[in-house]
N, CA, C and O of each residue as an XYZ file, in Angstrom:
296
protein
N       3.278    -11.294     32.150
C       3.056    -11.374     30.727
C       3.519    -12.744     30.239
O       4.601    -13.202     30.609
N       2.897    -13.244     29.607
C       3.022    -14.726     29.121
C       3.973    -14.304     27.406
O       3.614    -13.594     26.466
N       5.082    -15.011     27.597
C       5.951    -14.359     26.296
C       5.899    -15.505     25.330
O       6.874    -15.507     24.578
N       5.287    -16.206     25.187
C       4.497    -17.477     24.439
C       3.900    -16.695     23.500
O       4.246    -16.295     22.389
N       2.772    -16.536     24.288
C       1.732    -15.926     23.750
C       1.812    -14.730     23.342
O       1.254    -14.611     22.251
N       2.286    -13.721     23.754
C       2.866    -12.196     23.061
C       3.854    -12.385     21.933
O       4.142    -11.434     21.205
N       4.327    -13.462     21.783
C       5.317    -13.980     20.307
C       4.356    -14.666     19.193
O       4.491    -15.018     18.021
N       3.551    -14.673     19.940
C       2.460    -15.673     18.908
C       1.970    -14.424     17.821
O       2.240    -14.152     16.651
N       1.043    -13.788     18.949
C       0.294    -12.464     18.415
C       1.457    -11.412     17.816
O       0.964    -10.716     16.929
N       2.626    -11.165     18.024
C       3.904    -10.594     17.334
C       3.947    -11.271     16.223
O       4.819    -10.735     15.538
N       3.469    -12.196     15.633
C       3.737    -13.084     14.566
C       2.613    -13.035     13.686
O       2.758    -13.045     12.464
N       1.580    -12.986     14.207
C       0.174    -12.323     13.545
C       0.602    -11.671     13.172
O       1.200    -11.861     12.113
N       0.586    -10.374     13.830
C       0.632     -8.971     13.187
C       1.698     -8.894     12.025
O       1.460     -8.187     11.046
N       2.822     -9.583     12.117
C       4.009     -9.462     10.613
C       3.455     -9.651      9.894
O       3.167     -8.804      9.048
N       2.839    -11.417      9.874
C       2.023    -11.659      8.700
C       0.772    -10.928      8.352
O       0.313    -10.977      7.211
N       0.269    -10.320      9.214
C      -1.183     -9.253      8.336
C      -0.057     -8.261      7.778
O      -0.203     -8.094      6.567
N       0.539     -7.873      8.075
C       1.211     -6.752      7.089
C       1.653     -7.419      6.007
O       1.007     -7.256      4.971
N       2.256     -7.874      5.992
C       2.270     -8.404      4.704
C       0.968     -8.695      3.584
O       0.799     -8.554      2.373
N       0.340     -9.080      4.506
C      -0.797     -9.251      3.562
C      -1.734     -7.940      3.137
O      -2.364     -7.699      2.107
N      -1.505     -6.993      4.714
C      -2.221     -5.633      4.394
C      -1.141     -5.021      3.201
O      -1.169     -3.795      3.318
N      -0.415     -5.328      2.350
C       0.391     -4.336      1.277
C       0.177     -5.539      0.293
O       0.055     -5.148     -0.867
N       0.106     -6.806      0.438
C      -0.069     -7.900     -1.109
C      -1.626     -7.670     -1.512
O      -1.779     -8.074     -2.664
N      -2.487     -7.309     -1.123
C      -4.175     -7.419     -1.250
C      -4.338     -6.269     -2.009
O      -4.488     -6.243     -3.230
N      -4.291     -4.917     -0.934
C      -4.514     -3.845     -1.934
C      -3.784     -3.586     -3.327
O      -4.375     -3.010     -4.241
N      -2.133     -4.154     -3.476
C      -1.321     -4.488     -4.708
C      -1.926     -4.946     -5.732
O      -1.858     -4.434     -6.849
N      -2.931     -6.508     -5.283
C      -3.201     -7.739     -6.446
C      -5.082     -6.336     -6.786
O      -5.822     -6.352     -7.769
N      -5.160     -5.595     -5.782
C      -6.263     -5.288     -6.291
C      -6.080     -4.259     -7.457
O      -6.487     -4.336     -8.616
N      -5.336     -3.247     -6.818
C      -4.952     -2.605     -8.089
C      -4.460     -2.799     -9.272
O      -4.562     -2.216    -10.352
N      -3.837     -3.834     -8.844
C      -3.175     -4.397    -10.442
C      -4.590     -5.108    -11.389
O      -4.640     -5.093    -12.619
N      -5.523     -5.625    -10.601
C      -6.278     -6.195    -11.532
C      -7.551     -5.118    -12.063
O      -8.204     -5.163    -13.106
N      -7.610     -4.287    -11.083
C      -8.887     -3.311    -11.398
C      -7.723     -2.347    -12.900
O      -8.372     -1.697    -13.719
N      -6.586     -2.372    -13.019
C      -6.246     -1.864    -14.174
C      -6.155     -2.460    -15.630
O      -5.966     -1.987    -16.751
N      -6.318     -3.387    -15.240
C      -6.704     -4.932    -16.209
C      -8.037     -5.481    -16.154
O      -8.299     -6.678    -16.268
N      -9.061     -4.329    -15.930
C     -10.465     -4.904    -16.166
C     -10.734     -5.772    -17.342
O     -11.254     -6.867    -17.125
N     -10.435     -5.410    -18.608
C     -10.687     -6.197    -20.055
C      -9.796     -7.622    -20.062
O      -9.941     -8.415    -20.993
N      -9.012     -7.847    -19.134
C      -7.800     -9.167    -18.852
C      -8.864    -10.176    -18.582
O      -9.684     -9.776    -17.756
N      -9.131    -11.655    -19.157
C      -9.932    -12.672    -18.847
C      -9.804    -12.914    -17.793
O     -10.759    -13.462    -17.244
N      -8.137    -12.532    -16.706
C      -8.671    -13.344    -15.130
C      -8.681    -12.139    -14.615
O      -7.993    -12.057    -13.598
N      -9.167    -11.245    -14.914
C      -9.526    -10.091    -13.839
C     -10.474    -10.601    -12.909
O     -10.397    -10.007    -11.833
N     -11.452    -11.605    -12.948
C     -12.223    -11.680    -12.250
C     -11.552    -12.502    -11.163
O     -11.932    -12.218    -10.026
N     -10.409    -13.697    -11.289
C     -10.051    -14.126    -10.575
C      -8.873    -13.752     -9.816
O      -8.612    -14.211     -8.704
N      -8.177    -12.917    -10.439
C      -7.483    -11.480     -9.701
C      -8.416    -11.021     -8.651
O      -8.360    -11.287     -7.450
N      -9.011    -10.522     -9.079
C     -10.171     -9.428     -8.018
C     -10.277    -10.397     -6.698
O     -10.003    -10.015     -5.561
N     -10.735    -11.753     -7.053
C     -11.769    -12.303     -5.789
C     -10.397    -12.658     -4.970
O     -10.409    -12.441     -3.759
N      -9.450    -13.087     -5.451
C      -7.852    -13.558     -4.615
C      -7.352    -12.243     -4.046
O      -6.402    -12.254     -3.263
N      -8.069    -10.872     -4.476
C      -7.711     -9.829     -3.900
C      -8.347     -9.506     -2.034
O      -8.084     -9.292     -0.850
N      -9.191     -9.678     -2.942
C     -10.412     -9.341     -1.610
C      -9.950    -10.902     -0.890
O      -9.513    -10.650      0.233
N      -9.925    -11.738     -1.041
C      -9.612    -13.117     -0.050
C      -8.124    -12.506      0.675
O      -8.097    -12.713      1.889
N      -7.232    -11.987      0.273
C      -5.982    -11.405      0.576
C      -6.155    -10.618      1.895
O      -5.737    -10.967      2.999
N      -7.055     -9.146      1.497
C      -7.694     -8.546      2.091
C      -8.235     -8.732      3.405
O      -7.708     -8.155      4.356
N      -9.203     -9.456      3.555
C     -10.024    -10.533      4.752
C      -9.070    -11.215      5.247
O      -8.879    -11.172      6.463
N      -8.343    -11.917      4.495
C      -6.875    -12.804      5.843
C      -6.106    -11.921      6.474
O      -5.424    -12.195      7.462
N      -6.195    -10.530      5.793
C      -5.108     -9.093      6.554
C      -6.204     -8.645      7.528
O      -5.598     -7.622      7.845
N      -6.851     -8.605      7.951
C      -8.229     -8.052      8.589
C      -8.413     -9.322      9.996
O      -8.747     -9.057     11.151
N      -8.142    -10.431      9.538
C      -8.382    -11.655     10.455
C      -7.148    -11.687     11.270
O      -7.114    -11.484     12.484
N      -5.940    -12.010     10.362
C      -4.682    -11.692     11.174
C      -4.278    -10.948     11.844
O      -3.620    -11.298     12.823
N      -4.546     -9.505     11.535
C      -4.333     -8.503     12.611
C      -5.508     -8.385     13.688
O      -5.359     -7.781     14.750
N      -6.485     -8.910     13.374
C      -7.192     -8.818     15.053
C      -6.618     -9.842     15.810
O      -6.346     -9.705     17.002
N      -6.324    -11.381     14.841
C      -6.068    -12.239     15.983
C      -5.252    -12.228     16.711
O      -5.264    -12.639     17.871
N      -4.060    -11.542     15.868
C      -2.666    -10.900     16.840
C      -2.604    -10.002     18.000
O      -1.740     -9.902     18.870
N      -3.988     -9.212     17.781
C      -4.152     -8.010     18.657
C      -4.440     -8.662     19.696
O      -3.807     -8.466     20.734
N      -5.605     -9.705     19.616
C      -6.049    -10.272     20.697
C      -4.762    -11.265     21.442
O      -4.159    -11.164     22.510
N      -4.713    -11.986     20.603
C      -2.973    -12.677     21.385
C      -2.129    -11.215     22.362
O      -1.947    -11.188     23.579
N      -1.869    -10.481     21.670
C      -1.178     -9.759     22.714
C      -1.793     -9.088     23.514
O      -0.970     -8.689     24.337
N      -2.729     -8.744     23.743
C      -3.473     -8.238     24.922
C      -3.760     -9.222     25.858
O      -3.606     -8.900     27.036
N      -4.086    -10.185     25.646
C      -4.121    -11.446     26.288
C      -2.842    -11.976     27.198
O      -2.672    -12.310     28.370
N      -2.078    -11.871     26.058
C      -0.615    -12.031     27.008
C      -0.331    -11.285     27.838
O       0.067    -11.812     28.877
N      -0.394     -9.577     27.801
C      -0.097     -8.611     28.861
C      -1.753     -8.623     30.027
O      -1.783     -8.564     31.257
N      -2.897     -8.716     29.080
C      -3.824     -8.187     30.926
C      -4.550     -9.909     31.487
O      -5.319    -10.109     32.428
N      -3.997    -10.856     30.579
C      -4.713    -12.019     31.354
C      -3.996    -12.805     32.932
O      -2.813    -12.908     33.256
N      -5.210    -13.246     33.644
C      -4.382    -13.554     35.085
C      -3.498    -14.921     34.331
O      -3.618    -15.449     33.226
N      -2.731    -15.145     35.304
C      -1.732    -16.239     35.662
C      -2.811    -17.471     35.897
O      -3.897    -17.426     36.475
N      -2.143    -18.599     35.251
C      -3.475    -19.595     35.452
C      -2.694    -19.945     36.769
O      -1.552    -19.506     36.907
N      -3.315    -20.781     37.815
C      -2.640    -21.548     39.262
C      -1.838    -22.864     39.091
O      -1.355    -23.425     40.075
């Protein structure tokens, strides 16, 4: 197991959590503030939130699987 790389993808995954609990937060808060002038720019920083929690946790996934089933380079 390459522990580089399994710390990398361990580091992904913190940061998508974080972001998987700030996204759905900024969304709800703004879908309750529909009539608010930046609801609209609430919303779209929501969903952008969202998609970086979605990106981060695969890329982490993949980092650590990588680290545990990839061969040893020579």
């Amino acid at each position: 197991m390459k522990n580089n790389l399994f710390s990398k993808g361990f580091k992904y995954i913190i940061i998508s959590f974080f972001f998987m609990f700030l996204g759905p937060t900024l969304m709800f808060q703004s879908l309750k503030n529909e009539d608010h002038p930046w609801f609209s720019i609430v919303f779209t920083i929501s969903i952008i939130v969202c998609v970086i929690a979605v990106v981060q946790g695969i890329r982490g996934l993949k980092n650590i699987v990588d680290s545990i089933f990839k061969k040893k380079d020579s």
